[in-house]
C-alpha positions as CSV (number, residue, x, y, z in Angstrom):
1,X,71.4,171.0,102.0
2,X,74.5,169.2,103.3
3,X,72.5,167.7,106.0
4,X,70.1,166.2,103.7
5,X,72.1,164.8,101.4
6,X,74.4,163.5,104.2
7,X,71.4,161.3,105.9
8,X,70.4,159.8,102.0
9,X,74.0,158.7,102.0
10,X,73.6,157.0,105.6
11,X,70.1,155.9,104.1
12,X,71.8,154.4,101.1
13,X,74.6,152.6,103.3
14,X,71.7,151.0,105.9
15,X,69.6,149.9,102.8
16,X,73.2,148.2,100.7
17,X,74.0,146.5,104.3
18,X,70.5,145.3,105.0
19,X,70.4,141.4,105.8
20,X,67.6,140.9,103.7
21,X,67.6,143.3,100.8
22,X,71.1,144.6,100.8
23,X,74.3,144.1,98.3
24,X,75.9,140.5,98.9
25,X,79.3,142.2,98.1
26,X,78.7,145.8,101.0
27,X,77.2,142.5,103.0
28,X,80.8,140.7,102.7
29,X,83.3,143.8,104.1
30,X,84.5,144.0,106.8
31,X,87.5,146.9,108.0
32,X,89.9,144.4,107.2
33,X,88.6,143.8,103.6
34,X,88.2,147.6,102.7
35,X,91.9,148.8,104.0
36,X,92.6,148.1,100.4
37,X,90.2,150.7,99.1
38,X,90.9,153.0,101.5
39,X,94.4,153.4,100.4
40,X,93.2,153.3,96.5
41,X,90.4,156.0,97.2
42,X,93.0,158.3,98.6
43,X,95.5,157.9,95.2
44,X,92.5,157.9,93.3
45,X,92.2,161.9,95.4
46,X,95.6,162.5,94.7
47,X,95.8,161.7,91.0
48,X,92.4,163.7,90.5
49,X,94.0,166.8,92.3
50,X,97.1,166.5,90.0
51,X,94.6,166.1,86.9
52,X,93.6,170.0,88.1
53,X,89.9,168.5,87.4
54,X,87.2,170.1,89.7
55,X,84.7,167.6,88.6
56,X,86.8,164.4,89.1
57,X,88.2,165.6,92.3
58,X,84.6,165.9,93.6
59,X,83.8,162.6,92.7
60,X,86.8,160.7,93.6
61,X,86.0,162.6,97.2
62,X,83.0,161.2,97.2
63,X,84.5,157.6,96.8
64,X,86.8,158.1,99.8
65,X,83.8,159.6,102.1
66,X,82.0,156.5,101.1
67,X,84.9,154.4,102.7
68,X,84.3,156.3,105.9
69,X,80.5,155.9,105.6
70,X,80.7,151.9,104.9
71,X,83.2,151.6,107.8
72,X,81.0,153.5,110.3
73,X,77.8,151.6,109.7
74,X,80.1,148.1,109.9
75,X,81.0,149.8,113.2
76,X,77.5,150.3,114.1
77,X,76.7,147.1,113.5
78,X,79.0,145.7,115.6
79,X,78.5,148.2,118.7
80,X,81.9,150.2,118.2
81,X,80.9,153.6,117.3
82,X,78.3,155.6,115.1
83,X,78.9,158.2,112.1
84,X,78.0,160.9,115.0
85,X,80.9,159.1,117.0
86,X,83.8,160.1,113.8
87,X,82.1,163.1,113.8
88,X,81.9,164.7,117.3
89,X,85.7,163.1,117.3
90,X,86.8,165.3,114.5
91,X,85.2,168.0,115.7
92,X,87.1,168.0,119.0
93,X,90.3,167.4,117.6
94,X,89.8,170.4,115.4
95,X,89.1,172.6,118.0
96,X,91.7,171.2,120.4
97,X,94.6,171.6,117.8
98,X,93.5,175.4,117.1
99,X,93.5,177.2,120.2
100,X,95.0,180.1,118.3
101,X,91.4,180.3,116.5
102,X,89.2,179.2,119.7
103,X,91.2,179.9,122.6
104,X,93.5,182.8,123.5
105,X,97.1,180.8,122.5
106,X,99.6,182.6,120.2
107,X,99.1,182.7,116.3
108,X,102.4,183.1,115.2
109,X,103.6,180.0,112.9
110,X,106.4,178.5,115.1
111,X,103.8,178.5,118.1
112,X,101.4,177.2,116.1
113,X,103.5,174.0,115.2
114,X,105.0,173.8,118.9
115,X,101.2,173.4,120.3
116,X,99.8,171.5,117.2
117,X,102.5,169.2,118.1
118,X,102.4,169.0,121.8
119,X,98.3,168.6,121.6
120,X,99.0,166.1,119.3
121,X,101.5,164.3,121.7
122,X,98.7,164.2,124.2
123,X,96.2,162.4,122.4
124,X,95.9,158.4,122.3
125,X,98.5,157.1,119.9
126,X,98.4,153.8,117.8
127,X,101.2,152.3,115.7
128,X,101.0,153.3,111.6
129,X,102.8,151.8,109.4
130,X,103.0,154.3,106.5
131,X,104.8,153.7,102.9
132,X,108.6,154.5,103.1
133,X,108.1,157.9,101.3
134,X,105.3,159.4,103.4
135,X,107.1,158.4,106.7
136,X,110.1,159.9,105.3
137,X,108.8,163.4,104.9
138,X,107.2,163.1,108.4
139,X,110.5,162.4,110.1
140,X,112.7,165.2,107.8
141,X,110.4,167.5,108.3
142,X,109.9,166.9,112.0
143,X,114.1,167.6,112.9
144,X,114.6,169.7,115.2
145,X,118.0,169.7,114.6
146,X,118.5,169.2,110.4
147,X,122.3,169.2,111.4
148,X,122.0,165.6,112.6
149,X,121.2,164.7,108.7
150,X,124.9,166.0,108.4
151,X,126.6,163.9,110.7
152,X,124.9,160.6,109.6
153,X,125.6,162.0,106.0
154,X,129.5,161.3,107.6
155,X,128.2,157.5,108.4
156,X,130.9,154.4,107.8
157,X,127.3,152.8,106.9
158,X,127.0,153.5,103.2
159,X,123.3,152.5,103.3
160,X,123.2,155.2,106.3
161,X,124.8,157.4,104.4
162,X,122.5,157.6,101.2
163,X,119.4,157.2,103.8
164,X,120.5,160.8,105.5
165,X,121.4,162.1,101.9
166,X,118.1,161.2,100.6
167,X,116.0,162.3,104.1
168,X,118.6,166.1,103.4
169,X,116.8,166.3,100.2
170,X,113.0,164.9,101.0
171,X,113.6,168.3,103.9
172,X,114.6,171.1,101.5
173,X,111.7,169.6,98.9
174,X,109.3,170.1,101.9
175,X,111.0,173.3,103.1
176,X,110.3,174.4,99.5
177,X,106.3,173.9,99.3
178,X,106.7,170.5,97.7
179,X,105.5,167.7,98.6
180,X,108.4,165.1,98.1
181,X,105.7,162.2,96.6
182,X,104.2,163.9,94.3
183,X,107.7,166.0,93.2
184,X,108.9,162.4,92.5
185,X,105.7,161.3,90.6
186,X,106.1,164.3,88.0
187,X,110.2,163.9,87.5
188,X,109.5,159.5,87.0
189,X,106.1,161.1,84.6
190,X,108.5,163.8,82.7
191,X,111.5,161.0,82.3
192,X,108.8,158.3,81.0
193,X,107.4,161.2,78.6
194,X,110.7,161.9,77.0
195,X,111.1,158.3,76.5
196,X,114.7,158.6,78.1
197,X,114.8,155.5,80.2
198,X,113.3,151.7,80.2
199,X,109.8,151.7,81.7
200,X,108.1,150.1,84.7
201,X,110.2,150.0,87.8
202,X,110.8,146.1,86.7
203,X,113.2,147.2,84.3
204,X,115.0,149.3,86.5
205,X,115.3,146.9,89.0
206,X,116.1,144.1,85.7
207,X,119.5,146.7,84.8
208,X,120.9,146.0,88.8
209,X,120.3,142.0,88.5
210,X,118.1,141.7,90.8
């Protein structure tokens, strides 16, 4: 049972942060120290998912749910919020950004995105800093007007210019079903495979002197 096995994990995280008989390195973390791992669990994910290995993917998943189980009882701890707390949270914001499957609001993909969107614009907001990539498909994709990609493509700036050219392409991979990161992962893979260009992105960077 999923609730079961769910409180011996909570079990597992009191006993490993226990003062007196818990792990001297769980003991050490703080959110601070694991935002590290969080990032790592979720590459760890991704490279699982592209290995197309059911049994890997399920245990790398259960690497990044143990990030979100050591930072909840940290949080506990310290008064901030429970597991129950991310929970109920999630829970709301699932319902809240599907009124087409729990309320009466239209189902039809373009309204779908124009309420996900504004709910989304109503809830708290904090700065993220996301790699250059990532952010990059969020903003291409997000255009309401792709013909502005055009005019900057027209830019005196040259380094505005090949940014626009580059966001035109990260759109149409996106618009395509790809996800631009991981399109980009399997081209750099295939070229490294063939053994057609210098490897590591140090000897890239060696053959433009910098």
């Amino acid at each position: 049972m999923i609730g079961d096995d769910l409180d011996r994990l909570v079990a597992l995280l009191t006993r490993l942060r226990d003062p007196v008989r818990g792990c001297p390195w769980d003991l050490a973390q703080d959110h601070a120290s694991l935002r590290p791992y969080v990032v790592e669990e979720a590459h760890e994910v991704v490279a699982a998912i592209d290995a197309g290995s059911p049994d890997a993917l399920a245990s790398e998943l259960g690497d990044l749910l143990l990030q979100v189980l050591l930072h909840s009882r940290i949080a506990e701890e310290a008064g901030e919020f429970t597991l129950s707390d991310v929970m109920s949270k999630l829970a709301d914001k699932l319902v809240r950004r599907h009124p087409h499957v729990f309320a009466d609001a239209p189902s039809d993909l373009a309204s779908i995105h124009e309420k996900w969107a504004e709910v989304k614009a109503g809830e708290p907001q904090h700065k993220t800093i996301l790699p250059t990539l990532l952010a990059a498909r969020k903003v291409a994709a997000s255009l309401r007007d792709p013909s502005v990609l055009e005019k900057l493509v027209a830019s005196a700036d040259s380094d505005v210019r090949a940014g626009a050219e580059l966001l035109a392409v990260i759109r149409r991979s996106w618009d395509a079903g790809s996800d631009p990161e991981i399109a980009l992962v399997k081209a750099m893979e295939r070229i490294a495979d063939a053994g057609i260009a210098d490897a590591g992105i140090g000897g890239a960077e060696g053959s433009r002197g910098a």
